[in-house]
C-alpha positions in Angstrom: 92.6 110.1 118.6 93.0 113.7 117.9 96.3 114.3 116.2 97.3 118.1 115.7 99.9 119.0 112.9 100.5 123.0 113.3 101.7 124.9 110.6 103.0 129.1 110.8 101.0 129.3 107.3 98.3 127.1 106.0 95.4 128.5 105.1 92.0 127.3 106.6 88.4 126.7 104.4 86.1 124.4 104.7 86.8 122.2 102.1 90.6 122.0 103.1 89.6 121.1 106.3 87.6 118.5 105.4 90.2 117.2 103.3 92.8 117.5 106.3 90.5 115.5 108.2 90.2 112.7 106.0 94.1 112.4 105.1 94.8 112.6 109.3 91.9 110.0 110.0 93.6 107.2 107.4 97.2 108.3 108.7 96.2 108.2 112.3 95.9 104.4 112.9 99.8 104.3 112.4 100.6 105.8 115.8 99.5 102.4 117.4 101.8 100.7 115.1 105.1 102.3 115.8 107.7 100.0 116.7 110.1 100.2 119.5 113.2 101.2 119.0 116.7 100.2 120.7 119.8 102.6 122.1 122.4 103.2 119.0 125.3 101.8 119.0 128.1 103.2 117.2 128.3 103.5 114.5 124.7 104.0 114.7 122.3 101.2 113.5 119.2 101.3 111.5 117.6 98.2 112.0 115.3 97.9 108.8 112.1 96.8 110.3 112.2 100.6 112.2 112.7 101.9 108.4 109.6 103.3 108.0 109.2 104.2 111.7 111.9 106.8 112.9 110.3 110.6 114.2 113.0 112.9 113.0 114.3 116.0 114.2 116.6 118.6 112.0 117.9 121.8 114.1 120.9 124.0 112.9 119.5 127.4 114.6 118.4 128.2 117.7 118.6 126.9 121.1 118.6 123.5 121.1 115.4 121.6 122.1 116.2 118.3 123.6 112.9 117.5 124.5 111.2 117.1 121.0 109.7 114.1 120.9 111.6 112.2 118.0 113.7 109.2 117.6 116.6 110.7 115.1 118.1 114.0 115.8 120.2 115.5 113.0 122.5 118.5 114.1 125.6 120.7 113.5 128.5 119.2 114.1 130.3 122.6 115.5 127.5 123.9 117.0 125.7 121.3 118.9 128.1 120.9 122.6 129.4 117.6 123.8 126.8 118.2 126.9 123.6 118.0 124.6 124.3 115.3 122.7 124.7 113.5 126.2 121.1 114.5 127.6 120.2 112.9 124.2 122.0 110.1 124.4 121.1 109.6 127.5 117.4 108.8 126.6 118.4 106.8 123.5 118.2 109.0 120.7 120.3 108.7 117.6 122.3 111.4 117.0 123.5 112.6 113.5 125.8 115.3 112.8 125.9 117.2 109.8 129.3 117.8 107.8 129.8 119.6 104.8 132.6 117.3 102.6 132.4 119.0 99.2 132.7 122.5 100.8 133.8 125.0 103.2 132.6 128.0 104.9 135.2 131.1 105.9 133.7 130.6 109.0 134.2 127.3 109.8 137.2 126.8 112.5 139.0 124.4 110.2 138.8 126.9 107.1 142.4 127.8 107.1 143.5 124.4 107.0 142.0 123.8 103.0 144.9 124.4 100.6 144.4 127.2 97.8 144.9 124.9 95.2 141.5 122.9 96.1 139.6 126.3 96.9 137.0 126.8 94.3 134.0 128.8 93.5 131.1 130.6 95.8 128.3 128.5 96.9 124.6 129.5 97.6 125.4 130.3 101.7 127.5 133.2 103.0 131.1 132.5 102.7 131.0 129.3 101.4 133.1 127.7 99.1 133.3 124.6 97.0 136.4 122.0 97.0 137.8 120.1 94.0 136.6 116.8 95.2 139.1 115.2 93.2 141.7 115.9 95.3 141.3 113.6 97.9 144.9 113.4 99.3 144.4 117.0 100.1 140.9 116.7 101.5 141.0 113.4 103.6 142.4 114.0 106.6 140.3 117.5 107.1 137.4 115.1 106.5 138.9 113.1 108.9 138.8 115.3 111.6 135.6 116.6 111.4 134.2 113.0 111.7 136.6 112.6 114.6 134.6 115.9 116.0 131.5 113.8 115.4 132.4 110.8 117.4 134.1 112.7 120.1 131.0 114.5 120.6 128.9 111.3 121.0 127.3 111.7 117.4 127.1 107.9 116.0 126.4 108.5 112.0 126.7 111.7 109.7 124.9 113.2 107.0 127.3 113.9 104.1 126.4 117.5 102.9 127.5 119.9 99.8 128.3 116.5 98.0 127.0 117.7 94.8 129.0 120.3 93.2 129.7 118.7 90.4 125.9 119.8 90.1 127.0 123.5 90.5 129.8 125.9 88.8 132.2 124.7 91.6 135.3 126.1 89.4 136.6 123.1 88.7 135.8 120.8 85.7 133.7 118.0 87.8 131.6 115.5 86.4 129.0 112.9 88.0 131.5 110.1 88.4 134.0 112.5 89.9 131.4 113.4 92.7 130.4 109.5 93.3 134.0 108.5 93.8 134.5 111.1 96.6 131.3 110.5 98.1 132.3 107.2 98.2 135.4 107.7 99.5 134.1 109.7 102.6 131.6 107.5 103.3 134.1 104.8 103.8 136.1 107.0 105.7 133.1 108.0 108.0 131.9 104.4 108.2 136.0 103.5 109.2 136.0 105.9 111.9 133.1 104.9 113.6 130.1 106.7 111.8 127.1 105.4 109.7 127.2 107.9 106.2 124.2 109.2 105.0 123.5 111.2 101.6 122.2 114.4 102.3 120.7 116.2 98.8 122.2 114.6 95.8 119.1 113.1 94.5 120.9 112.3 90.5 123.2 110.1 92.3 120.8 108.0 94.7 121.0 104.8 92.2 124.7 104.9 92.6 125.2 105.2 96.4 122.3 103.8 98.0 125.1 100.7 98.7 127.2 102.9 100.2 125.1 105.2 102.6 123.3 103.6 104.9 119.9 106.4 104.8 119.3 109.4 103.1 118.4 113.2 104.1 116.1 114.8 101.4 114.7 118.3 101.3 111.5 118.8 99.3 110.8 115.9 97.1 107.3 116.5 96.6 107.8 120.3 95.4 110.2 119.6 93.4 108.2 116.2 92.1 111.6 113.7 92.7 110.3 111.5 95.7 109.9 108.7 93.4 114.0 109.1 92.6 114.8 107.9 96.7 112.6 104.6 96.6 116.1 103.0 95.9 116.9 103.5 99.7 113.3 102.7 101.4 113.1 99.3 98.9 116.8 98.2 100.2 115.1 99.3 104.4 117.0 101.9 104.7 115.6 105.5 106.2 114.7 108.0 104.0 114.7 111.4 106.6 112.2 113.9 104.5 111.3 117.8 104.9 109.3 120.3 103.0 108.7 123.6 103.6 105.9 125.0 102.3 102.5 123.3 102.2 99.8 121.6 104.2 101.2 118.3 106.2 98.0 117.0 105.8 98.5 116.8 101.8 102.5 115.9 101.6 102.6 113.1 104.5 99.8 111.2 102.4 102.2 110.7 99.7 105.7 110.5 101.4 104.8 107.8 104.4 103.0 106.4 101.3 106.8 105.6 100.3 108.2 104.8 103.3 109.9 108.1 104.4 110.0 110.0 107.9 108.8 113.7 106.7 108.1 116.5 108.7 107.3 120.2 107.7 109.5 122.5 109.0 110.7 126.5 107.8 114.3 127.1 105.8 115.6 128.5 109.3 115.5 125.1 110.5 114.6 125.6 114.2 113.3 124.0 116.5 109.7 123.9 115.0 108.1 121.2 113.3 105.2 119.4 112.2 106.0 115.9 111.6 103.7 113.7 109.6 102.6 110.2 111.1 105.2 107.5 110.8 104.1 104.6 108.2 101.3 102.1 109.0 
């Protein structure tokens, strides 16, 4: 079997080559061994003998390609049309929309509906703000409603995003146990309406919410040396959805299907490009 993993910048030498070709050849066996998979229900399951099995897709810009060949396809939850997540659906793929709980953008259609008194500091993205998560009276039913979007849209789980920004200077005096609580609280609220919750980011509080998410969204364990932090999820058979985006496939997927997790390479813009690694033998 010749498997192809493309990448827009990895270098090519002999010896990493070779070393390419070795990694592939002991990953390559575990195409054979893939299980099949069954239409998602909703909320969406995630049976846990497919745990280490899911092909993943994450696009947030760009037209959107329906026809990647993955199981899981995580999307915006504004952005992606009621008609695409049908064509999806439609071939039994299990959709996932992304929602950001612990912040807001000026953007966002729904911005003017966040009272000033839970408005807090900047974030890292273009007219983003963070929320005083401890204020849930005030946040809920805003939350609510974007999950409603979700499920109206045919999306059958969510990945909880911004949820750490008690992490951050959100201008407000949060702590970890203030963050956990909310998290908490919106993933019951998403699991209530219909939605399976997933953690997206967040790694310091994995220990405490892997019973209450049912899979995780992680961006660049092995860079930042913290895979070893999500084995709470792929130990309990729940998905761990991985990307990095910088270095050879080839190097990264030996250690991350090593744990359990679906990884793919992919670039910050999050297109439609990607270079998955082999699901788990």
């Amino acid at each position: 079997m010749r498997i192809r993993l493309p990448s827009p910048d990895v270098g090519h030498g002999p010896r990493r080559a070779l070393r390419s070709l070795v990694a592939l050849a002991l990953l390559a066996s575990a195409y054979g061994c893939r299980l099949e998979v069954t239409p998602p229900g909703a909320p969406t399951p995630w049976p846990t003998a497919s745990a280490r099995y899911w092909r993943w897709q994450w696009q947030l810009s760009g037209p959107l390609d329906t026809d990647v060949d993955a199981d899981v396809f995580l999307l915006d939850a504004v952005r992606t049309t009621a008609a695409e997540t049908s064509a999806l659906r439609d071939r039994h793929r299990r959709l996932v929309c992304q929602v950001s709980v612990g912040a807001y953008a000026r953007t966002d259609p729904d911005a003017e509906r966040y009272p000033a008194a839970v408005r807090g500091a900047a974030g890292a993205r273009p007219g983003m703000r963070w929320v005083d998560v401890r204020r849930w009276d005030a946040l809920r039913p805003i939350l609510a409603d974007r999950f409603r979007l979700c499920r109206g849209k045919g999306f059958g789980a969510v990945a909880l995003a911004d949820a750490d920004g008690y992490a951050h200077r959100p201008g407000f005096p949060l702590d970890f146990d203030d963050q956990v609580l909310f998290n908490r609280r919106a993933a019951a609220l998403a699991r209530s309406l219909g939605l399976s919750p997933g953690l997206l980011g967040g790694v310091p509080q994995v220990a405490a919410l892997a019973p209450d998410v049912d899979f995780a969204v992680n961006e660049e364990c092995v860079r930042l040396r913290e895979c070893d932090r999500l084995l709470p999820f792929t130990e309990a058979g729940k998905p761990v959805f991985h990307v990095e985006y910088a270095g050879d496939p080839a190097d990264f997927c030996v250690t991350t299907v090593g744990h359990g997790f679906a990884s793919m390479r992919k670039t910050r813009e999050l297109t439609a490009w990607r270079a998955p690694c082999p699901p788990a033998p």
